[in-house]
Each structure stands twice: as C-alpha cells, then as structure tokens.
Legacy VTK file of the C-alpha trace (Angstrom):
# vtk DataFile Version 3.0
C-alpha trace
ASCII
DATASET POLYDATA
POINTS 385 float
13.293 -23.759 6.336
12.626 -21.602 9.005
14.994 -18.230 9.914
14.913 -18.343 13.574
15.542 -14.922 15.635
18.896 -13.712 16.012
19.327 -14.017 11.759
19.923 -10.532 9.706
17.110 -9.789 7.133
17.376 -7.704 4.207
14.816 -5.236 3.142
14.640 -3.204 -0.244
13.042 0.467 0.559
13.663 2.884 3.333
10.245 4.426 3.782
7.361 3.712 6.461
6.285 0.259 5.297
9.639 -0.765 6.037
10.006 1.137 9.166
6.809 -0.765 10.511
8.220 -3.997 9.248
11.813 -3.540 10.811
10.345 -2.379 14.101
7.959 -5.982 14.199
11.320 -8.292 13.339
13.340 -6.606 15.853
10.454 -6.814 18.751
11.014 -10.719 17.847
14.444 -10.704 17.979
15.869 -10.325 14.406
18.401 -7.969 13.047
17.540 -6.052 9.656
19.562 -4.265 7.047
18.319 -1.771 4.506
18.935 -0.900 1.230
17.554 2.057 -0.055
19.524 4.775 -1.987
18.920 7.683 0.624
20.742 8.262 3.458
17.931 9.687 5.742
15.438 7.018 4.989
12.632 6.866 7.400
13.235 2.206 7.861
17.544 3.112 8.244
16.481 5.289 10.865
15.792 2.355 12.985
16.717 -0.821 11.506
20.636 -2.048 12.800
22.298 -0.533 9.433
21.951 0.187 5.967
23.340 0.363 2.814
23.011 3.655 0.680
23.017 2.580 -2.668
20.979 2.138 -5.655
19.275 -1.149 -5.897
20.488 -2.589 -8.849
24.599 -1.851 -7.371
25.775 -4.881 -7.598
28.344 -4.438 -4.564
24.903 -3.340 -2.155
23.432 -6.305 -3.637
26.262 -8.639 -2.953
26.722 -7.635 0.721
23.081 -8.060 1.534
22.976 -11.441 -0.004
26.231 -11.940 2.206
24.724 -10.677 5.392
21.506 -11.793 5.590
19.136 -15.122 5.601
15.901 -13.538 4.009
14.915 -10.508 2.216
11.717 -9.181 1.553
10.543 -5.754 0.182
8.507 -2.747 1.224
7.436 -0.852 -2.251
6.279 -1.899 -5.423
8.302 -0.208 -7.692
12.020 -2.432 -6.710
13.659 -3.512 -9.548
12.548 -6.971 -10.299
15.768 -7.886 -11.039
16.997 -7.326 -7.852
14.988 -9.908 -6.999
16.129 -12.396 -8.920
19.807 -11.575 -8.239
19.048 -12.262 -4.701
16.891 -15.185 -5.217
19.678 -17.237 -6.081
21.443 -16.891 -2.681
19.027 -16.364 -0.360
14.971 -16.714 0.455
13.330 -13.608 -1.526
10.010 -13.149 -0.613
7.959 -11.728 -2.790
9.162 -13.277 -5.826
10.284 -11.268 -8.867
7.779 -12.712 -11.049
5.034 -12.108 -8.428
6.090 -8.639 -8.137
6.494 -8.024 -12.250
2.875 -8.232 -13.002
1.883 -5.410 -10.304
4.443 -3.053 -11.587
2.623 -2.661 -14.534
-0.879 -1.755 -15.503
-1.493 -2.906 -18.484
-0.238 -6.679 -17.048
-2.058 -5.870 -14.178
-5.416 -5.151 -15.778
-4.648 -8.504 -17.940
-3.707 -10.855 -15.197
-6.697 -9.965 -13.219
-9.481 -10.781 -16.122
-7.059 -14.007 -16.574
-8.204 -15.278 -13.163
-11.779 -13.970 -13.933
-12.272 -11.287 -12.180
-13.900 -7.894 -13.616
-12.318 -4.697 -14.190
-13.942 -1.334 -14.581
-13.896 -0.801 -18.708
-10.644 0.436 -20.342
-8.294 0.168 -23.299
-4.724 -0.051 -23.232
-2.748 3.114 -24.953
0.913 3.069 -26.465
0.431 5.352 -29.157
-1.736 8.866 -29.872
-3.566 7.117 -32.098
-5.006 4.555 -29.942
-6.831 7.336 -28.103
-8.167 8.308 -31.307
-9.388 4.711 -32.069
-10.820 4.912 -28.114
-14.613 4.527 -27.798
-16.126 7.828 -26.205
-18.363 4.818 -23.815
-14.612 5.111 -21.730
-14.919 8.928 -21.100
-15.178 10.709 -19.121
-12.033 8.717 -17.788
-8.898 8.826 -16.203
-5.273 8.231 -18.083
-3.386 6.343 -16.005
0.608 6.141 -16.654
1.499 2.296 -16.959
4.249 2.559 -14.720
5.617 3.980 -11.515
2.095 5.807 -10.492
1.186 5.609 -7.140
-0.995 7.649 -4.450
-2.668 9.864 -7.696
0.942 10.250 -9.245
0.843 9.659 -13.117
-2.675 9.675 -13.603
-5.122 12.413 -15.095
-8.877 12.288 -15.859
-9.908 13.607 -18.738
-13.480 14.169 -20.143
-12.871 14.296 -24.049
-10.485 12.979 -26.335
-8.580 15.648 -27.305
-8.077 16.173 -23.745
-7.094 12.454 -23.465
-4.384 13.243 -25.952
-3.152 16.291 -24.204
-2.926 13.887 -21.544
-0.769 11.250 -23.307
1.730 14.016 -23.651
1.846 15.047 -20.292
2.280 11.654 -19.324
5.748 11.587 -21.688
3.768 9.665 -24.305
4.773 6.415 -22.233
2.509 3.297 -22.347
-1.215 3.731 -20.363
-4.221 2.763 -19.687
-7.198 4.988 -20.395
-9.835 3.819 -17.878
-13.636 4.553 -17.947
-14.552 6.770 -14.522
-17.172 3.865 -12.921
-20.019 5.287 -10.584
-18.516 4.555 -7.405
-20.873 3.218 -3.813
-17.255 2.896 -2.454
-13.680 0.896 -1.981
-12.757 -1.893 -0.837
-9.554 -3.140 0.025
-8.083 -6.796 0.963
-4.693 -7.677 2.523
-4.033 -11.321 2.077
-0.466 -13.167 3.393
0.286 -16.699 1.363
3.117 -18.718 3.106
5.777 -20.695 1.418
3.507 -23.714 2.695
0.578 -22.380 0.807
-1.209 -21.295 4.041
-3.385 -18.330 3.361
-5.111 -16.003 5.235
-6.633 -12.701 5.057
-7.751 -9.512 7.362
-11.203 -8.349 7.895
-12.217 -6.050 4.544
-11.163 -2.426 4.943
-13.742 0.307 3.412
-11.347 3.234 2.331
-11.617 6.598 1.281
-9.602 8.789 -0.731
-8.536 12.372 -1.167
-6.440 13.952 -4.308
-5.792 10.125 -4.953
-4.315 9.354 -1.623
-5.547 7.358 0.623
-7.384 9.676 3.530
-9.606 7.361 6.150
-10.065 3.383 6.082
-12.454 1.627 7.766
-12.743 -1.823 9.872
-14.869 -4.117 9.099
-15.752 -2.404 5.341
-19.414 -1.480 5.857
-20.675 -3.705 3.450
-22.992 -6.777 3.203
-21.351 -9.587 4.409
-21.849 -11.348 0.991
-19.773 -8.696 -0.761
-17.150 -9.066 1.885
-16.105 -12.800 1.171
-16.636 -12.204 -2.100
-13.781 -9.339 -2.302
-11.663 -12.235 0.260
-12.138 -14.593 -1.989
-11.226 -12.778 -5.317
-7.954 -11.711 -3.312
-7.072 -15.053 -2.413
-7.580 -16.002 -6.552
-5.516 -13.391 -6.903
-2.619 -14.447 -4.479
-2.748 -17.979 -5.414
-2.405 -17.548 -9.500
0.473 -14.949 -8.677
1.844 -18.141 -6.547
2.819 -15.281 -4.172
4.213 -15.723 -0.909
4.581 -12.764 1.318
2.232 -10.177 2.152
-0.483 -7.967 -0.309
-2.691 -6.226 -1.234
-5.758 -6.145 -3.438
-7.774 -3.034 -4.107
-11.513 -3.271 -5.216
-14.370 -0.488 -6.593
-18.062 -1.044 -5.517
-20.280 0.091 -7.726
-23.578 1.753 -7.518
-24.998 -1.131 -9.003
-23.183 -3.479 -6.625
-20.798 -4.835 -8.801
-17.443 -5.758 -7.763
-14.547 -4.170 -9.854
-10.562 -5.799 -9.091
-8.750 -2.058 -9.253
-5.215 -3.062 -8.250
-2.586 -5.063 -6.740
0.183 -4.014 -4.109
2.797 -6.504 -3.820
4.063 -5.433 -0.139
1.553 -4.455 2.767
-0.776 -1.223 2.548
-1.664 1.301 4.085
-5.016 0.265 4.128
-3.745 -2.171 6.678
-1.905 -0.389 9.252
-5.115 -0.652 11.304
-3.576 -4.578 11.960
-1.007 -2.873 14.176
-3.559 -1.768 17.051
-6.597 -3.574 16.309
-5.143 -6.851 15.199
-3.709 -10.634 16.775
-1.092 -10.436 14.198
-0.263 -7.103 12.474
0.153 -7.364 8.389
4.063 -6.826 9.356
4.416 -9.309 11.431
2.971 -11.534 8.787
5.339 -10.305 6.515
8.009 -11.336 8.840
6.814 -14.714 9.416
6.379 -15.944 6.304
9.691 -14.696 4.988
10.851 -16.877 7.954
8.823 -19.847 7.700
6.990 -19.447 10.781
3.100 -20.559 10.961
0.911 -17.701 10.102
-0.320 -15.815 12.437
-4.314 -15.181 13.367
-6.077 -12.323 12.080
-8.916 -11.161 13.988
-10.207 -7.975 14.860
-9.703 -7.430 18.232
-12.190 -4.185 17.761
-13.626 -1.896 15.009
-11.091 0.626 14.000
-10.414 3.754 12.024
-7.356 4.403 10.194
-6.747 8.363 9.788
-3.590 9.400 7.308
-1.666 12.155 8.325
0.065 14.180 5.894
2.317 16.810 5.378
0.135 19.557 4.663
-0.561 19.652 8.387
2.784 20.878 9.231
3.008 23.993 7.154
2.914 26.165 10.198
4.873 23.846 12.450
3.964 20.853 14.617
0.573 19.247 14.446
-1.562 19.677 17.997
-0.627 15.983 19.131
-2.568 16.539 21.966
-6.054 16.842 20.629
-5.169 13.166 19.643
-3.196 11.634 22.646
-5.735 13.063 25.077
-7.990 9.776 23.772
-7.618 6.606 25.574
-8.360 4.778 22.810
-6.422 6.206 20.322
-2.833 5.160 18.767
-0.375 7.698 17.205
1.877 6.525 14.556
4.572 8.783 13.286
7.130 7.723 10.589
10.016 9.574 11.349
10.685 12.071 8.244
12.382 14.852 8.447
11.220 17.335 6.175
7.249 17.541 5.780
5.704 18.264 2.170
2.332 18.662 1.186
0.485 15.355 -0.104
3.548 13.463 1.875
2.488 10.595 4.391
4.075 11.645 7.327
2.250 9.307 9.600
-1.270 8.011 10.688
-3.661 7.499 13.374
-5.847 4.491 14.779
-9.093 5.031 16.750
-10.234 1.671 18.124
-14.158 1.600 19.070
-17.210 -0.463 19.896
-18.460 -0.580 16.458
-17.079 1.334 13.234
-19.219 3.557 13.552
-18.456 5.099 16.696
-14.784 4.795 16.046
-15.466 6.902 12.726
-16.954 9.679 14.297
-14.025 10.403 16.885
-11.359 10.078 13.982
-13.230 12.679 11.833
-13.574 14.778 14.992
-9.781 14.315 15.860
-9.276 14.782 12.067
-11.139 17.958 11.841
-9.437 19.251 15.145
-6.020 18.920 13.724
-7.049 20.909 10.410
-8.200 23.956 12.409
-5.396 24.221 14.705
-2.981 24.176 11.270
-5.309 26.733 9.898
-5.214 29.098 13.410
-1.282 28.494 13.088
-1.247 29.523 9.458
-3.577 32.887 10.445
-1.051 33.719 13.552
2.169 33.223 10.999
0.187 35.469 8.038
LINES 1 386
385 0 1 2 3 4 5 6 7 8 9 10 11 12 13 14 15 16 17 18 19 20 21 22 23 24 25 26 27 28 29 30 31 32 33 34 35 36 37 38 39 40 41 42 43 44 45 46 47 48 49 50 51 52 53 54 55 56 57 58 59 60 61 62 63 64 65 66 67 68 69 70 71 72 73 74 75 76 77 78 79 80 81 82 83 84 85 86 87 88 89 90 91 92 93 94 95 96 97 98 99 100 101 102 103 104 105 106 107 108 109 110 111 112 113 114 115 116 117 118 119 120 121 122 123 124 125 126 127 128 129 130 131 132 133 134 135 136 137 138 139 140 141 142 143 144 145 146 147 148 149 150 151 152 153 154 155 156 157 158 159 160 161 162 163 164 165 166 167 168 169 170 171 172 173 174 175 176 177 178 179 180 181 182 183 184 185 186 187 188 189 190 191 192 193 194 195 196 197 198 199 200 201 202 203 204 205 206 207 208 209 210 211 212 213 214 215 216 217 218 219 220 221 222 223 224 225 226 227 228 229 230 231 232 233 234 235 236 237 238 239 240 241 242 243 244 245 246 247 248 249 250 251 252 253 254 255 256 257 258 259 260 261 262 263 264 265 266 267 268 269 270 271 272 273 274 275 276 277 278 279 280 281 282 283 284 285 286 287 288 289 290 291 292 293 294 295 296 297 298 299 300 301 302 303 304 305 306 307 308 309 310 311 312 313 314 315 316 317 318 319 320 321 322 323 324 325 326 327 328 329 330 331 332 333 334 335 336 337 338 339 340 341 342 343 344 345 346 347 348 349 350 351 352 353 354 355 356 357 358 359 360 361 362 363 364 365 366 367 368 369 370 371 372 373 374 375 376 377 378 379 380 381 382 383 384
C-alpha cells in the first residue's frame, strides 16, 4: 500500500537519526510525530509535534497509532514491544522481530553464524564462572555488556581473567559476551534498505574509523579490493534477507590482517556511517527509510563523488563555539549540526561531509579541517585558563 505525502508518520526516538529522517519526509511533503520521552529532543525540535512520553505508555502509543499511517524507528534500543503494539494498527517498519535479534549480543553473534557468516572468536558469559571456564586463546579481549551498549558504552577490554571478572562486575554481572581482540587491517561498514516488495539495495562500502569506541572519520568508497567490497554487500544483504527486514540498516564488519572478513554487528535503523548519503548520494539512507515505510520504489544509490564523513563531538565545545568558519570557507564542504542544546564530551553533536575527486583527496581536507577545529578549541581553552 503506498502512504502518499500529506499522511502523518510516527517515529520512536528524538535524537539526530530521527532529525535527519523527519527533515527528508517533510522535504517530500509528509507530516511526522515523535515519541521520545524528552522534551528537548533534537527530531521534536523540527518534526510537526511530539509526544513526551515513555515508549511503552500506552496512551503515547495509542495516539500515535491514531494519528499516523506508518511508523518507523531511529535507535536500536526501542522496546520491541512497542513494535508489536503498533504493528497491529498500522505499517511498522522495522519489525519487532527484526529489531529483537540486534538488541542483543549474544542473539546477535548467533544469528549471524546461522546465516554463515564468521565472527571474530568469543564465548558467551552469564555467570563468573563462565569466565573462569573461558579459554585464555580469547584474551586479551574485550567484555562486552549484552545489552544496551552502544558507541564504546558497556564494554571493557581486559587482558587476563581475573581482570575479565573484575569486569563482569562492573558490568552489573548482567549477561555478555567476552570477545577475543582480532588484529585489525580495518572496518567496514554496509547500509542495506529491503522494501516490503523484497527490493534490495545497498550503498557503496564505507571504511570507518574509530576513536574511544565512537565512530570518528568514514570513508567513501571503503579503500579496499573490490572483491572484499561485494563480499561485505553481499553478507549484508544475507543478513537483511534472513532477518526478513524491511526498512533501513546497518551491518558492521572487521578486516583482518589476514584478510578475513569478520560480521561485528547489526544496527536496525540507519548509521552514522551513512550520513555521507545525504551530500554525496541520489537517494540519502533517510530518504530510503522514508520510502520504504511508504511503499514507494527504492531509490538509486550511487555515489555522486568520493566523500569523507568527519564526527563532531562535544568535546569541541568546552570553551564555546567551534570555528565554523575554518569549515564553511570550503566549497565543497557540508556542515551538519543536530540541534542539541547542551554539549558533553564523547556526545555527537553533529558531523561534516567533504566531497572530493577521489577519497583520497577528500580525506586529506577533512583531517586538515579536523585538525583546524581541535587547535582553535585548544587556543580557546588556553585564553579561558
């Protein structure tokens, strides 16, 4: 059935995926309402209303299933059963069963070796004495909470098993996955969309880098042999299909120095490993999200240029506001800012696109710009000492 514009969608999360994703539906005409339980959420800052409420309240729920045609979501960690409340009055895209599997590690790590695919080495924990019953071939490693750990959050590496234990404390002694630190050549990422027609396509591999466990520079096309590249597209496809997912997502993959391919992660919802689609894209990984919640056609994919995706976080503004000018003075460069109000350090407060001839070239101006914004913070924080 397809949601034409003019219709009211619902979306579950306030942050800056869903900021991006309300700003696409209402350049093509649709109305969206939020639901996210703070009132000063960067998506209700611009979408036509929203309801403050938790999202299990079965009154928020209730209205949005009233109001709207479609809803979709912009984190990971919504309460499948949301979901499935909503499912049975109006198109939910993704499904709560989709969504289930990548809330979870240890059904994470499971589902992907289901559909073949290898995982670095690891062993699931639920008790202290599972670590002790751990093979010291998985350490060093890093303990990684089973749920609710994102961007570095939850996880700690650890290089002995008494300091694995120590670990499982600090962690609350929840459920979690102690996983064997591979030998990394680098990361690969793949965002996929699957339509409710089973059309599938996918964006041009991103190569990404991280810092502190966040996500710091990605780049487009992944500098990688071209062999490696459709095989990463077509293990996130596998992926996509046996989740039967429809919507927009992401799979996240380790190189390693031996060339193997490792399936790291799922993220049910666009990435930020994909906000380079915005500038450098046909169709932006929003707008996908937006037309297959709607039952529109996908739309194309290609690169319209190399491109180099810069996150900006909050540590820049701990002497006051970044030097936007040592990025807007480039013609070729696009400045995304998300709209939060209060900046923290670690916190993605926006990002940065620098479109080029070849990756290359577009990587050297975004570490340049990147490097410029750092020492004007650092000559703030000197003037304020």
């Amino acid at each position: 059935m397809l949601i034409v514009p003019g219709a009211w969608l619902g979306l579950l999360g306030g942050g800056q995926l869903g900021r991006m994703f309300t700003m696409a539906a209402q350049s093509m005409g649709y109305k969206v309402l939020v639901l996210d339980p703070g009132a000063d959420s960067p998506a209700g800052s611009v979408a036509d209303a929203q309801l403050t409420a938790d999202y299990v309240d079965p009154a928020a729920l209730d209205e949005l299933a009233h109001r709207c045609a479609a809803v979709t979501t912009e984190f990971e960690n919504v309460p499948a059963e949301a979901l499935r409340i909503l499912s049975k009055r109006c198109v939910v895209s993704p499904a709560a069963d989709s969504v289930a599997v990548a809330q979870d590690r240890i059904a994470e790590k499971r589902f992907l070796t289901s559909v073949g695919l290898a995982v670095a080495p690891c062993k699931t924990i639920y008790q202290s004495a599972d670590i002790d019953a751990a093979s010291a071939a998985l350490l060093p490693g890093i303990l990684k909470r089973s749920r609710l750990g994102y961007d570095g959050k939850g996880q700690v590496r650890v290089a002995t098993i008494s300091q694995a234990r120590e670990a499982f404390e600090q962690l609350g002694q929840q459920p979690c996955i102690l996983e064997k630190l591979v030998a990394l050549h680098l990361e690969l990422s793949v965002i996929v969309a699957r339509g409710f027609d089973d059309a599938v396509v996918t964006w041009p591999v991103a190569e990404n880098r991280h810092a502190n466990g966040i996500l710091d520079v990605s780049i487009v096309p992944a500098r990688v042999e071209p062999a490696v590249a459709e095989q990463a597209r077509e293990a996130a496809v596998s992926v996509a299909t046996a989740l039967d997912y429809r919507g927009v997502l992401c799979v996240e993959f380790f190189v390693s120095q031996d060339g193997q391919l490792l399936a790291n992660e799922i993220a049910p919802r666009p990435h930020n490993s994909g906000h380079y689609t915005i500038d450098a894209c046909v169709t932006s990984q929003f707008e996908q999200q937006l037309r297959v919640l709607c039952g529109s056609p996908l739309g194309a994919t290609v690169l319209h240029s190399p491109a180099v995706m810069v996150n900006l976080l909050g540590d820049l503004w701990a002497r006051g506001e970044p030097n936007w000018g040592s990025v807007l003075c480039h013609p070729r460069v696009k400045l995304h800012l998300y709209g939060k109000s209060q900046a923290r350090a670690g916190r993605k407060m926006g990002h940065y696109t620098v479109l080029g001839d070849s990756a290359e070239e577009a990587l050297r101006l975004a570490l340049e710009i990147k490097s410029n914004l750092a020492t004007a913070a650092q000559a703030n924080q000197m003037q304020s000492a």
